[in-house]
C-alpha positions, 0 to 999 in steps of 0.5 A: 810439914817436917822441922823447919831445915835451914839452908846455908845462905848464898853470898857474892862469889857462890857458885850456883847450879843452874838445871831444867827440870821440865822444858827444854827452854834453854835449847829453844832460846840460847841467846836468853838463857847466855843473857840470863846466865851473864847477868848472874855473873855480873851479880858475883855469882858463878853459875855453873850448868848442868850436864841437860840443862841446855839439852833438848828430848821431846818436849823436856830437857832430858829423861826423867833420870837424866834430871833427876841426876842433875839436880842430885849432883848438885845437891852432893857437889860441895863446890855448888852453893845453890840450885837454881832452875833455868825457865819452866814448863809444864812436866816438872812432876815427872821427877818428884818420884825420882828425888831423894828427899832424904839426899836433899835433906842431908844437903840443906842448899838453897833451890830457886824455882818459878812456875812449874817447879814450883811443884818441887819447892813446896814438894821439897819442902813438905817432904824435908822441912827444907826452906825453898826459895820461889824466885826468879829464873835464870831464862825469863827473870835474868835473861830478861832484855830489861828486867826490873832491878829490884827483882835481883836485889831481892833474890839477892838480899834474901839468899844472903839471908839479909834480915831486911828482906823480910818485909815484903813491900809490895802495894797489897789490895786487901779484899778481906782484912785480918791477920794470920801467921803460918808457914809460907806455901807459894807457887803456881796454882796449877803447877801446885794442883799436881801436888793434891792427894800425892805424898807430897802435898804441903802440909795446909793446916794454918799455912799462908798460901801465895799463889798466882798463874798466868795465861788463863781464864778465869774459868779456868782458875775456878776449876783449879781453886774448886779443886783446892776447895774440894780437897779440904785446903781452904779449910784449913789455911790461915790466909791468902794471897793472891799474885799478879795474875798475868793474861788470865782475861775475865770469862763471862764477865766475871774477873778473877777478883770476883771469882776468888771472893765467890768461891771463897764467901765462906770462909773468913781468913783475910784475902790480899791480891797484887803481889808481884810473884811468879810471873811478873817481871818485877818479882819478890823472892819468897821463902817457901816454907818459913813463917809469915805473917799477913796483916792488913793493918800493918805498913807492910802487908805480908811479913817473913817473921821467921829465919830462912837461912843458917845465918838468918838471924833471931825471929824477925 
């Protein structure tokens, strides 16, 4: 990974760029994303939308130049103090060859993304050092008819850099103790596979890594982690965390936990299941790319020991 890039922290009063870089959820479901966009505004920021963000070509937003466009515009506007996406899909890749990443690099601004892009935040980050944010999303965490408050608390308190948001507390179950300490890799586990034996995979050597997934089976999900395994990765990482994984039903009778545990027997780094990321509603905003520490004899169980944003402060 690059040197660690600190983006400038988003206060009250912000005003955040909100794009679509894979499906066009916005134009399917107008009601949710003016909810979403509404509850933004009632937590100070001003969210301003992207000229595709709410547009509809096929099964994406916009072209591939189209999106790209969006997010580079925000990134150079010096009125947008963040970039955060509006849902997911299942396409965000399709801009990765497109974004410059020494663009982004000059613009060091917070970038928001779940599921699907978060392929672009670990890709971002990996190319620039830049610290990205896997958080909520504008459609299905804001937008929500009743989404849990400490999920804005926590984007909230961690954009502003708050020192406090560093731990982590989320009831861990620790199906392998230890500790470990690396750089933060969070996102989709399938949406994180596209990034596998490209120019921007993460860097894997000593890092965390926090996945999760949602809506397959088990099986599925050992194809996927086979992948991972295969690649070298589980070689070389410190430790895991696994995230609540959302209808992603046993096969054969045999559940994810299991599975997990099976495909990892081999190595020894410490293993910890349940926290809320990704696709839950109640959700914890982590920044990818900052140190982290998991320790499965400490209170709080998955610590960020390390400044995330311009102002965060001295090693936490």
């Amino acid at each position: 990974m690059s040197a660690r890039l600190l983006p400038a922290p988003l206060s009250k009063g912000g005003r955040v760029g909100v794009v679509t870089v894979s499906a066009p959820e916005p134009a399917a479901h107008p009601d949710v994303f003016d909810r979403g966009l509404d509850r933004l505004r009632s937590r100070g920021y001003e969210p301003v939308i992207a000229p595709h963000a709410a547009s509809r070509d096929g099964y994406r937003a916009g072209s591939e130049t189209q999106l790209v466009d969006d997010f580079h515009a925000f990134l150079t506007d010096p009125g947008i103090d963040a970039v955060v996406c509006a849902g997911g899909g299942k396409s965000a890749n399709r801009l990765l060859r497109g974004l410059d990443y020494e663009l982004i690099a000059q613009h060091p601004k917070p970038i928001v993304g779940v599921s699907d892009p978060s392929l672009l935040l670990n890709a971002i980050t990996a190319r620039t050092g830049l610290i990205t944010f896997h958080g909520p999303a504008v459609l299905w965490d804001f937008g929500a008819e009743e989404p849990p408050t400490a999920t804005g608390d926590h984007f909230a308190a961690v954009l502003a850099g708050d020192a406090a948001a560093a731990r982590i507390d989320a009831p861990l179950t620790w199906a392998r103790t230890g500790t470990a300490r690396g750089h933060l890799v969070a996102g989709c586990l399938s949406s994180l596979r596209c990034l596998l034996g490209t120019v921007w995979e993460p860097d894997w050597n000593g890092a965390v890594l926090a996945w999760e997934d949602a809506f397959k089976p088990v099986e599925q999900l050992d194809q996927a982690l086979t992948h991972f395994r295969d690649r070298g990765v589980l070689d070389q990482i410190a430790g895991m965390v696994v995230g609540e994984l959302v209808s992603c039903e046993p096969s054969g009778g045999v559940s994810a936990h299991e599975m997990v545990m099976d495909l990892c027997a081999e190595y020894d780094f410490p293993i910890a299941f349940g926290l809320p990321f990704g696709h839950t509603p109640l959700k914890h905003t982590l920044p990818v790319g900052a140190e982290a520490l998991v320790d499965s004899g400490a209170a709080c169980g998955l610590t960020i020991t390390s400044p995330w944003t311009a102002q965060g402060g001295d090693e936490r």
